[in-house]
C-alpha positions as CSV (number, residue, x, y, z in Angstrom):
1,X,138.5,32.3,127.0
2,X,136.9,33.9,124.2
3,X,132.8,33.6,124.5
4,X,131.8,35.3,121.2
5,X,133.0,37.1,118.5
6,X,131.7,39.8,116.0
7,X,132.8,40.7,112.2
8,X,132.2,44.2,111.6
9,X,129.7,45.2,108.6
10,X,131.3,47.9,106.5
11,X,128.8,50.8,107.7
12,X,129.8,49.4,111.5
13,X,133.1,50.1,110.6
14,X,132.9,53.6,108.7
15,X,131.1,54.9,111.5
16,X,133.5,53.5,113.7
17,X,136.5,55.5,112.0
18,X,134.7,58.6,111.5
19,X,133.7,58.7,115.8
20,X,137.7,58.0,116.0
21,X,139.0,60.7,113.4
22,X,136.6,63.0,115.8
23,X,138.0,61.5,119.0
24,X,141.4,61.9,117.8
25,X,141.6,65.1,116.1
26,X,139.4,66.6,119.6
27,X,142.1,65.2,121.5
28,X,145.6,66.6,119.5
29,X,144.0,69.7,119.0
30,X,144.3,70.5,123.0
31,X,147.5,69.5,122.6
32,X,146.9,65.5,124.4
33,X,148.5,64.3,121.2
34,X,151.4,62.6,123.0
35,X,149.3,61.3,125.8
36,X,147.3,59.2,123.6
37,X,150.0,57.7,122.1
38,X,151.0,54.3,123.3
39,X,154.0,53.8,121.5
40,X,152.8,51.5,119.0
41,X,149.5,52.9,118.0
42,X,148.9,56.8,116.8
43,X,146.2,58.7,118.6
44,X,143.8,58.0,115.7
45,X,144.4,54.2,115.9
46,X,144.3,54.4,119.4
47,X,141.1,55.9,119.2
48,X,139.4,53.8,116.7
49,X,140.1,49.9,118.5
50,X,138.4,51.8,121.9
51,X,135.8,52.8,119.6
52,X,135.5,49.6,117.7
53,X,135.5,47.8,121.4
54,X,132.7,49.6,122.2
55,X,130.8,49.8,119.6
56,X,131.1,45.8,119.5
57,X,129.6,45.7,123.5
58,X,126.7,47.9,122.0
59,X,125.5,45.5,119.0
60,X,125.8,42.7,122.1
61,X,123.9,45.0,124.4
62,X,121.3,46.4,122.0
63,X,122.6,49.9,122.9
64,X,123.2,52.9,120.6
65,X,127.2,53.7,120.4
66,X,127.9,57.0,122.5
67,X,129.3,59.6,119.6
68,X,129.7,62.5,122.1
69,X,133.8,64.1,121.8
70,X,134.4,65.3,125.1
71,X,137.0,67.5,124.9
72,X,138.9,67.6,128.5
73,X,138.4,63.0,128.4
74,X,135.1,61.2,129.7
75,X,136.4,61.3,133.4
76,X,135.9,58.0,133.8
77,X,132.6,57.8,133.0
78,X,130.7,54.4,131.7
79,X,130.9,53.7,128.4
80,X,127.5,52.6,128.5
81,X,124.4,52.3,130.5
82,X,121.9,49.1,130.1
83,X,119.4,48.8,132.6
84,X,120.7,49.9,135.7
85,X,124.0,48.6,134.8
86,X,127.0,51.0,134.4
87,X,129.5,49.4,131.5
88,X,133.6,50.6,131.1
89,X,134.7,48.5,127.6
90,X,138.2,47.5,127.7
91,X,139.8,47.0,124.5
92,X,143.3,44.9,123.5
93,X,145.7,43.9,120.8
94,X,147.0,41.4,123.1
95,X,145.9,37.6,123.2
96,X,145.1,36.7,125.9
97,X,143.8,40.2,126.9
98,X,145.0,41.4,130.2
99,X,142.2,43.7,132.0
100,X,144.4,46.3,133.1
101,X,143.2,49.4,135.4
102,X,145.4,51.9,136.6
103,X,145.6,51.8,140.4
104,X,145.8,55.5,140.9
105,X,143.8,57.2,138.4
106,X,140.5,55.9,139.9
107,X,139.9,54.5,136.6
108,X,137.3,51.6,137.2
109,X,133.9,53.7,138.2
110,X,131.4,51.4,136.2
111,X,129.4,48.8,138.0
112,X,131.7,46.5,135.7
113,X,134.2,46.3,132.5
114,X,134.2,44.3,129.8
115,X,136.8,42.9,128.2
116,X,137.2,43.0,124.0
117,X,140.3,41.9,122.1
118,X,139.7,44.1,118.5
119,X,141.7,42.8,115.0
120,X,141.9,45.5,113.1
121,X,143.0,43.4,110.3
122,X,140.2,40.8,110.4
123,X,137.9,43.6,111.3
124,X,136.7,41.5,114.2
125,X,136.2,41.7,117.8
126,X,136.4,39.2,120.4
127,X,134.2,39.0,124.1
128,X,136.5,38.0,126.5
129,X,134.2,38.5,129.6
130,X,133.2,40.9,132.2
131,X,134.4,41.6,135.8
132,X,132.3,43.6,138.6
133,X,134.8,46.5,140.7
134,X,134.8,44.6,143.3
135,X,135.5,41.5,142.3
136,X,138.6,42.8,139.9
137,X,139.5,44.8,143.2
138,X,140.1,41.5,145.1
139,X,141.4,39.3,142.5
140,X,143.8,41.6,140.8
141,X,147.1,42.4,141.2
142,X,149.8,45.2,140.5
143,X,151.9,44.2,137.9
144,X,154.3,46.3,135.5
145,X,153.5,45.2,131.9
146,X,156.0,47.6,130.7
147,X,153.9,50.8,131.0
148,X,154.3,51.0,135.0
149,X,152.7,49.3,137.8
150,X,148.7,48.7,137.2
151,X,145.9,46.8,138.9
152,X,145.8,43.8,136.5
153,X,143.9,40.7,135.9
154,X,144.1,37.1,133.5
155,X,141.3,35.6,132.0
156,X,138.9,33.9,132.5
157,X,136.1,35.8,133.3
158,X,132.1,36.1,133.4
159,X,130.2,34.9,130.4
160,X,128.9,38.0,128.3
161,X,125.1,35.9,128.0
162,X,124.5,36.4,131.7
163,X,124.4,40.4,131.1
164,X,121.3,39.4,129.3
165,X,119.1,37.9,132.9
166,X,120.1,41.2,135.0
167,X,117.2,43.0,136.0
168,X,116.7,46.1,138.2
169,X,115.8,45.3,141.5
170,X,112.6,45.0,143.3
171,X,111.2,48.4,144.0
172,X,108.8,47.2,147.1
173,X,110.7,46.4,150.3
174,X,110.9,42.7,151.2
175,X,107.0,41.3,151.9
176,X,108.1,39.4,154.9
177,X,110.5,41.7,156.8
178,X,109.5,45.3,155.0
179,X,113.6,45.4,154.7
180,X,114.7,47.0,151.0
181,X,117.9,45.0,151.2
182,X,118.3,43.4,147.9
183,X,121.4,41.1,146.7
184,X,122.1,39.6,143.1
185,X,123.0,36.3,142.5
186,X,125.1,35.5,139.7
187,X,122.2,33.5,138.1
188,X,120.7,37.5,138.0
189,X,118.3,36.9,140.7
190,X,117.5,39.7,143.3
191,X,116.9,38.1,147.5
192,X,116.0,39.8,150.7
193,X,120.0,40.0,152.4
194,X,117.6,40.1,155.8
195,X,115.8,36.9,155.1
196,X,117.9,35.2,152.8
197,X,121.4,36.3,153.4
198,X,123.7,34.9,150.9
199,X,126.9,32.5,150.8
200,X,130.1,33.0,150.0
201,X,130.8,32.9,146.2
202,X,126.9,33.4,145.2
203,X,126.9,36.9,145.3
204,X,127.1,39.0,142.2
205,X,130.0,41.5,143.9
206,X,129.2,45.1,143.8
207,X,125.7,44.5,142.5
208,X,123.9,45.2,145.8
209,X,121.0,47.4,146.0
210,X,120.5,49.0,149.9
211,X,117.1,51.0,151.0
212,X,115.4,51.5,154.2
213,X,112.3,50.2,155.7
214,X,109.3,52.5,154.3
């Protein structure tokens, strides 16, 4: 399901193009032309709905957009960084949006992805949740969409407002057992795993924090 939506403002958008005309002329000039092209899209279209998709997670977020061209690709790096949270946007044409990883690149590094379906037309983008690795680990499945076998998942997913309740957690070990063995529930609440080891399902997957005793 969708969860929000934003329309771009016309300096959003400007900005938007010129980080993609960057992105994509970077890119064709080492000769990666071809492998930014999808078939449907050129390399600058490509380009500008990942750039529009994260540019959109950033207004959400509060976060500057990241206008650094990196000649040789990101590697895989996040997208962006809130908090202690590592972000990898996901952009799509496609309604519903698929989240689709590839399975052998080692593409999903980020502590999660979100997902953003961008109209280029409408000048519009759409929140269509969030997934932690882990959880998109055990949930998804490899599928051939036409483009070979990836790692891919349906909606629905997390609701984009509980980004907003993560905190980073508790630098102190744990009063009671001196342990500094954290775990996040999805309602963004750190607990001692020592004293209060969770359930199945209330666990925010992938978002626990380990230490030692002092």
């Amino acid at each position: 399901m969708c969860y929000e939506s934003i329309s771009f403002k016309p300096e959003w958008w400007d900005e938007c193009e010129k980080v993609a005309r960057r992105r994509s002329g970077c890119h064709i000039g080492m000769g990666k032309g071809k492998e930014f092209k999808d078939g449907r899209l050129s390399s600058y279209e490509s380009h500008l709905v990942g750039v529009i998709a994260e540019a959109a997670v950033c207004i959400y977020c509060g976060q500057e957009l990241n206008r650094e061209i990196l000649p040789g690709g990101d590697g895989h790096r996040p997208d962006l960084v809130m908090g202690d949270l590592a972000i990898e946007v996901k952009a799509s044409q496609y309604t519903p949006p698929y989240l689709r990883i590839d399975a052998q690149a080692e593409e999903f590094q980020s502590d999660i992805a979100m997902l953003v379906f961008v109209s280029i037309q409408k000048r519009e983008t759409e929140f269509w949740g969030w997934i932690s690795r882990e959880e998109f680990i055990e949930k998804s499945s490899l599928t051939d969409l036409g483009h070979g076998e990836r790692l891919v998942m349906k909606p629905p997913f997390r609701d984009p407002a509980l980004l907003h309740t993560i905190s980073s957690p508790p630098k102190a070990p744990c009063y009671a057992c001196r342990r500094e063995d954290w775990w996040l529930s999805w309602e963004g609440g750190w607990t001692c795993r020592v004293c209060h080891p969770p359930v199945e399902g209330v666990e925010w997957l992938g978002m626990a924090r380990h230490g030692s005793s002092p």
